[in-house]
N, C-alpha and C positions, 0 to 999 in steps of 0.2 A: 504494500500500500504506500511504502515512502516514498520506494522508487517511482512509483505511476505519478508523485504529487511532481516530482522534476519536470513531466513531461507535460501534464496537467495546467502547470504553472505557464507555461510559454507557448503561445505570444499572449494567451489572454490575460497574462498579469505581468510577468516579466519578460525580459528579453532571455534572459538567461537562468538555470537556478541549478545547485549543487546542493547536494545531501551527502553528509558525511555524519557514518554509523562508528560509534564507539563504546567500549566498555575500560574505563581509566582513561589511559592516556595515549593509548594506541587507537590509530582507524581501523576498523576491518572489512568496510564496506564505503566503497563511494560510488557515486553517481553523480554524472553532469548531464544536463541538457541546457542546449545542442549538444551533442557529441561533438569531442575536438575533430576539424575537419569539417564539420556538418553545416557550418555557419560561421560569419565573419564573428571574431571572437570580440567581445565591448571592449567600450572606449573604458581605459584606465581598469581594464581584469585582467585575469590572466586564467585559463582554466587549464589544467593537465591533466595525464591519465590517469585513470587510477589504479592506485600501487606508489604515485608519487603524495598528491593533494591535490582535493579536490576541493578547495578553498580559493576563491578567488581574489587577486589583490585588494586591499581594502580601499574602495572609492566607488560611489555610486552603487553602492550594496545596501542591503538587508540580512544582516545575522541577526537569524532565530533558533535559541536553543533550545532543547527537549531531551525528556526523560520520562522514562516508562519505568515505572518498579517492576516487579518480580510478579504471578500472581497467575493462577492458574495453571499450574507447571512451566511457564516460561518462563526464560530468566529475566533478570532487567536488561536496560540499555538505554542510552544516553546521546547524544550529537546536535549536529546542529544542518538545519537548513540556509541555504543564503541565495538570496534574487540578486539577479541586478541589472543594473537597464543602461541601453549604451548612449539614449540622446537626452536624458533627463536626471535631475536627482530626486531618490524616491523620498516621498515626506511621511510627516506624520501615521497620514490615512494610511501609506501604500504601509509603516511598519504593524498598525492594527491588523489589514487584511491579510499577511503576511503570518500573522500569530494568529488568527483565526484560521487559515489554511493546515496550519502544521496541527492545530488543535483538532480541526475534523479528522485528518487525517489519524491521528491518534485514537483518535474516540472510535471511527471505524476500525481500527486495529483491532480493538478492545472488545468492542462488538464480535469480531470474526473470531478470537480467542476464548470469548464466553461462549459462542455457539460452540464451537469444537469441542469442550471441555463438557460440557452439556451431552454433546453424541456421546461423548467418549464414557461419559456416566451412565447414559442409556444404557450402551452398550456393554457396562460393567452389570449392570444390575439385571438386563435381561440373562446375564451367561450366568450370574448365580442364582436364580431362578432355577434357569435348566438344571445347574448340576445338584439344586435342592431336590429335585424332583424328581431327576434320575438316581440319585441316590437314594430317594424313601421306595420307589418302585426296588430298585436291587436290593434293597434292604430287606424289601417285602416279600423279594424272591427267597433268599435266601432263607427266611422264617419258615416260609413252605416248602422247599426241600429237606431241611432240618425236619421238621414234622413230619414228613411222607414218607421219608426214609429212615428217619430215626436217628442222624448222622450229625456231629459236630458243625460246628459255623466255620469252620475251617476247611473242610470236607464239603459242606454246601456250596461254599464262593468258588474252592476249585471245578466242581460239579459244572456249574455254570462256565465258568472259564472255558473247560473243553467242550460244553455246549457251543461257544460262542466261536470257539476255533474249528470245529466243526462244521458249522454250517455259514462260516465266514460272516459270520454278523457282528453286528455293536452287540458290547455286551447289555445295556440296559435294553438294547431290541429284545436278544432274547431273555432278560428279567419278563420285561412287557406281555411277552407269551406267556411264560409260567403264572405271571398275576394271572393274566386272563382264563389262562385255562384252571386254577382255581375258581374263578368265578365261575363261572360257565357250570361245576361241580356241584356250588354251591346254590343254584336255583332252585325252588321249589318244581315239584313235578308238575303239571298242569293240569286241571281237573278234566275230565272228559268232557266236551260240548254236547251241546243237546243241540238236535237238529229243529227248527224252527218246527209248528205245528204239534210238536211232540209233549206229552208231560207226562212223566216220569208219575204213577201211582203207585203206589203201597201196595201190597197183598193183602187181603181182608182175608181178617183170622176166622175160621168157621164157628157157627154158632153152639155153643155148648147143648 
């Protein structure tokens, strides 16, 4: 999102603008736009590649600096943006809009790091879910082959094991079956239906 503000930034705000990312007092990241090369370089800057500085000479500039704490697994990080423009000097206004720029940008950052951090919980909390679940079902297996067979819980889980190697399944697939197929055991019989029209009479006991 920083980088996109350099490009962002010109022509509709400056002529030129550099972002330089740091943690202390090393850069680790810079960006200019224009790219050197890409456009006549401003009156009284200087822009280079980076790997050297990407800080333009100070005259007819805008230094804005920024810092982001730490906060949702990322780390912090700190630097500074700077405009600048090659037929005018920028005043006042342009240093407000300037600090309003870096600030959205920021706040967008922040935004796009609470979403992520949000999936990333989603997706923590769905996967322990699952593995609650499949664990009460294997668990539940295992109680019924204990009981059906009469056999240790050690002797159950491997049981299953070589079920599961067996028939190349997950093991909580085949847990799944053995629940079920307890179930299925455990239903009541169904009574017989009676066919429409029909009712079921008594015997009448003969008369003494």
């Amino acid at each position: 999102m920083l980088s996109s503000l350099a490009r962002f930034s010109n022509p509709s705000f400056s002529d030129a603008c550099a972002i330089e990312l740091s943690e202390g007092t090393e850069a680790h990241f810079q960006v200019s736009f224009p790219m050197p090369g890409e456009a006549a370089v401003p009156a009284g800057s200087r822009f280079v590649p980076a790997g050297a500085s990407a800080r333009p000479a100070a005259r007819k500039t805008i230094v804005t600096p920024f810092k982001a704490v730490s906060g949702q697994g990322y780390p912090s990080f700190a630097g500074m943006v700077v405009h600048a423009w090659t037929d005018r000097d920028p005043t006042e206004d342009d240093a407000i809009i300037a600090r309003l720029l870096v600030d959205l940008a920021l706040a967008i950052l922040h935004r796009e790091r609470l979403a992520q951090s949000a999936a990333r919980a989603d997706s923590r909390a769905a996967k322990l879910a699952i593995d609650l679940i499949t664990s009460r079902i294997e668990g539940e297996a295992t109680g019924i082959l204990m009981a059906n067979h009469q056999i240790k819980r050690g002797e159950a889980v491997g049981m299953l094991r070589r079920m599961s190697r067996t028939s190349q399944r997950q093991l909580h697939e085949v847990a799944a079956d053995v629940v079920q197929a307890a179930d299925l055991q455990r239903l009541p019989t169904a009574a017989p239906a009676v066919r429409p029209g029909h009712h079921h009479v008594a015997a009448s006991q003969p008369d003494n």
